[in-house]
Each structure stands twice: as structure tokens, then as C-alpha cells.
N, C-alpha and C positions, 0 to 999 in steps of 0.2 A: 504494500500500500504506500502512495507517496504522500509525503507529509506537503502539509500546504504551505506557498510561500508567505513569504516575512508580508507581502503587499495583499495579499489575502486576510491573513490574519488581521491586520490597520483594517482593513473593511468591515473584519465581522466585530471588530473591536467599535468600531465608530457605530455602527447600527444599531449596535447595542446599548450603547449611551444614548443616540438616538431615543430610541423606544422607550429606553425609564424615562428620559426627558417625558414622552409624549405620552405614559400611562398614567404618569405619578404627576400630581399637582404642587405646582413650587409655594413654598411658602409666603408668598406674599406679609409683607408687615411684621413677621416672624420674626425676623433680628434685630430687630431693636433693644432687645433685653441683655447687657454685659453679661451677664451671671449666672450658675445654676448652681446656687446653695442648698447645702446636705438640711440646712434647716437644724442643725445645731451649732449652737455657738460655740462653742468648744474647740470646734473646727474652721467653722466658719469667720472667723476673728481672725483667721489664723490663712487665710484670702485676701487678696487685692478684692477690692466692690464685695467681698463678703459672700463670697462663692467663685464655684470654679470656670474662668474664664470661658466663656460661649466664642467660636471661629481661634482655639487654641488648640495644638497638639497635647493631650494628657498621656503618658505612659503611666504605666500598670507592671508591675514585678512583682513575681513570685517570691518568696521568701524558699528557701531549702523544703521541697515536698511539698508544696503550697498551691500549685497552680490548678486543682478543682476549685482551692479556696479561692484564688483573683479572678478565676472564670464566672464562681459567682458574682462577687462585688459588682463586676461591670454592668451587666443587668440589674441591680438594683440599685445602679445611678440612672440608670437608661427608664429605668420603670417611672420616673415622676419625670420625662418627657412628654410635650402636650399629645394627647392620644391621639389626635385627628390624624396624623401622620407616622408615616413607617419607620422603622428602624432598618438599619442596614449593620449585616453584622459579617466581616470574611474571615472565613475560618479555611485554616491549610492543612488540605489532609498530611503535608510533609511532618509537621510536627507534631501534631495535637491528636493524631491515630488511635496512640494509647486510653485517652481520654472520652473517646466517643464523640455525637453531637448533643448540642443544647435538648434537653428532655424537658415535653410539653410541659408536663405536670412540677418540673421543676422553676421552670420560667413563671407556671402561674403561682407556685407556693412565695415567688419575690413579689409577686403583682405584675409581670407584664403579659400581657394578652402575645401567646406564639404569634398569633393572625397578624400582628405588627412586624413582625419579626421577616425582614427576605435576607435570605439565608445562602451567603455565596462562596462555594467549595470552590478552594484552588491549588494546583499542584507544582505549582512554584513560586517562588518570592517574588519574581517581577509581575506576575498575575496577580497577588496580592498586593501586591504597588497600584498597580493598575485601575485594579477595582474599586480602590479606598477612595484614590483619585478623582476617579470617573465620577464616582457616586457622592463627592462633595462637590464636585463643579456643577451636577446637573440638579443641585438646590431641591430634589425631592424627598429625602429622607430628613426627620429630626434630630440625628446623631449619627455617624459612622463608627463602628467599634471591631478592631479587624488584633490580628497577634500575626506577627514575625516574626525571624527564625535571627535574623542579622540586623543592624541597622547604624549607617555610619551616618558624618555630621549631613554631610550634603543633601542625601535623600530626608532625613530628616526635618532640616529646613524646607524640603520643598511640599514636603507633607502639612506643616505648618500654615506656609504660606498658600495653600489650597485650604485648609480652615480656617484661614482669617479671610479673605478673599469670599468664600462663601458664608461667612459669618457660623458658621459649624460646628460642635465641637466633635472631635474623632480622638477614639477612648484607644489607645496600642497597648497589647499585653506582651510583653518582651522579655525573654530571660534575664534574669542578672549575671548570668553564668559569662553573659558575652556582653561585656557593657562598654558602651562607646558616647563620647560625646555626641550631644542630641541639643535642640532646640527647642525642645520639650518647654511647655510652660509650665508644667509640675510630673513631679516623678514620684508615685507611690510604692513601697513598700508593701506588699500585703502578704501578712503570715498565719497561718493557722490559729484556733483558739478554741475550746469544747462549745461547743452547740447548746443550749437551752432546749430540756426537750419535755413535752408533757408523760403524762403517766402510762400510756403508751407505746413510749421511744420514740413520740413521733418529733423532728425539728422546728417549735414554736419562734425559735429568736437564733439565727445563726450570729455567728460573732468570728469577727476579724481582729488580727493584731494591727493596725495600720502603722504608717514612719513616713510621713511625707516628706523626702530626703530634699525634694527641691521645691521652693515655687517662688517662680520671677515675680517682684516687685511684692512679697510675702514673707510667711516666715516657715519655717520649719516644725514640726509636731511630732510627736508620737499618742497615738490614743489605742485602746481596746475599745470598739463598737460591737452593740448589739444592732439587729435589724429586724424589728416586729414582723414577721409575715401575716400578720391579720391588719394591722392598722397601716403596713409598709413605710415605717418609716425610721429613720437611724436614732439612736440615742447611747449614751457612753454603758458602757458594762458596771455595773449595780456597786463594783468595788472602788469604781473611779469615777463615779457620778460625783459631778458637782453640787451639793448641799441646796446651793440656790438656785438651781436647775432640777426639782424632786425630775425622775423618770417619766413618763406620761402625763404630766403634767404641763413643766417650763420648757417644751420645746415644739417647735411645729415641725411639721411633714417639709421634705425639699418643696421646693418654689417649684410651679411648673415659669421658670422665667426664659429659657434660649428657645 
């Protein structure tokens, strides 16, 4: 069988953008909001505009053994984006094999509806360039959230400046194992932490170790987060809650703001 050329490939590449362009409805008035805060302060203080900048590159790391744990987090930042529109998520089957795909019934125990969820398998890293790309220049989805395998300064930057450009935010799950300078406007840390679970064994409140190692024009943190899956929304882990923040009480739900 001959493989197709490089000017073939541009074709079915372009049609392709094309067509989301022309299925999906661009967000008109949509960007105007800088921020998309976790809705706790703790955190949120701890942001330029008091949340995580909207048309920014965010990266996402695993901590050691952790990467089911950042697989989740990413969807339940994605989950309090405005519902009217899709989410776009590229997952490579090169790395993440081990791991499976996103499981309906898991995306809905964070709150997000799958049915928002288009879902784009690729089998190599510049396909996963590609599609992050494509799918923030053609202004239809409400978040881009895709994982790479490699990532040096340049590409970097250019992934950036396609979510500022689109006003966007695009979430990258990226080893730490291979860490390179980035352009990243924040770089999270996420490590494993035990689960909250009812008398069942079932997961009420997963929890994350978080370390926001970087964020431009911010500060630096370390927190343990809980994440309600019935009210879906973040709050500090019960031993490092802050006294004037009671739990369920002193904190609201993220903003739906980008």
C-alpha cells in the first residue's frame, strides 16, 4: 500500500479544520473574561486576576506514579467551563496506552457531560501539535487539553501564542521525567493523595497533592485539594483548611469566566 504524500496529507489536514470550523459555533463575546478561578482562595490569591489565565498555555505534571491522578485534575478544571460548548481533549495513543481512554462514568462522577467531550486519538507528536493547534485557531471549543510525550522552548511558545491569539486556555499534561524550558504561564505539580470515600468504597471527594512550581506574574503554592463530586467543586483537604474558610461553607464553585 503507498503511503500518501506530504501535499495530500496538508489537504486532508486543512478540510479538516475546515469542517470543525463549519460544525462547531465560534464563541462569539466569549473572551472577554481574563480568568478561570478554582473558586478558592487559597489558590486563587495565589493568580495574576485571581485565576488561571484564559488564551494561556497551562502545563500539568505528574508527580512519581501520579499520572491517572493529573489525568483526572484536568477535567475537573475543564468541568466548570461554560456548557454551551465542546471541549476538545488529544490524547496519544504513543504514551498514554497503559492508561486507557477517558471512562464515561468517570468524567461524569467530576461533572463533565462525555457528550462535550471530542475526543482526538493520535499516533504521533506532531499530530498532537497539530490538532491542539488547529482546534484553538478555529475558536470552537471552550478549552483545548491534549499530553505530550516531548516539549522544547520553541514549540512551546508557539502553542502559547495560539492561546493567546484565540483567547483559549489549553491545559498540557507532560512528564517531569523530561523537563525543558517552556512558556508555560503556570506549571502544576500534581501528586497522588487517598480518596474520600463513603461506606461503600465508593470515591465521594478525590484529592490531589498540588505545587504550582511556576506562575508568571504570581506566586508559587503548595496545597492538598479535595474535589466534591456531588457539588463539583475544589476546597483545601479538612487538615489544611483554613479556619476562616469553614469547608462548604466560605468558598464558591470555579467561575464559569473564559
Amino acid at each position: 500500500m503507498t503511503q500518501p504524500s506530504p501535499l495530500t496529507l496538508m489537504r486532508n489536514r486543512t478540510s479538516i479544520a475546515q469542517e470543525l470550523r463549519r460544525l462547531l459555533p465560534r464563541m462569539e463575546g466569549f473572551r472577554t473574561a481574563k480568568s478561570l478561578a478554582f473558586g478558592l482562595s487559597a489558590i486563587d490569591r495565589y493568580l495574576p486576576q485571581g485565576g488561571l489565565a484564559c488564551g494561556a498555555l497551562h502545563e500539568v505534571m505528574p508527580d512519581d506514579r501520579a499520572t491517572p491522578s493529573a489525568l483526572g485534575f484536568i477535567p475537573a478544571l475543564l468541568t466548570h467551563l461554560p456548557r454551551t460548548y465542546p471541549l476538545l481533549l488529544v490524547i496519544p495513543a504513543y504514551g498514554l496506552r497503559h492508561y486507557g481512554r477517558p471512562y464515561g462514568h468517570g468524567l461524569r462522577a467530576l461533572g463533565l457531560d462525555p457528550r462535550r467531550l471530542i475526543m482526538v486519538e493520535t499516533a504521533h507528536r506532531r499530530e498532537s501539535l497539530w490538532a491542539m493547534e488547529e482546534a484553538l485557531r478555529s475558536g470552537a471549543p471552550a478549552a483545548v487539553a491534549g499530553a505530550i510525550d516531548k516539549l522544547d522552548l520553541k514549540t512551546s511558545q508557539r502553542l502559547q501564542l495560539a492561546a493567546t491569539d484565540a483567547g483559549l486556555p489549553l491545559f498540557l499534561l507532560r512528564p517531569a521525567e523530561i523537563l525543558e524550558s517552556s512558556a508555560a504561564a503556570t506549571r502544576w505539580r500534581v501528586g497522588t493523595a487517598p480518596a474520600i470515600r463513603d461506606r461503600f468504597g465508593l470515591i465521594v471527594r478525590s484529592r490531589w497533592q498540588l505545587m504550582l512550581e511556576r506562575c508568571r506574574n504570581g506566586r508559587t503554592g503548595e496545597w492538598m485539594v479535595e474535589y466534591d463530586h456531588v457539588a463539583h467543586r475544589f476546597s483545601l483537604a479538612a487538615a489544611l483548611a483554613d479556619p476562616a474558610f469553614p469547608r462548604g461553607t466560605g468558598e464558591k464553585p470555579l467561575k464559569q469566566a473564559c
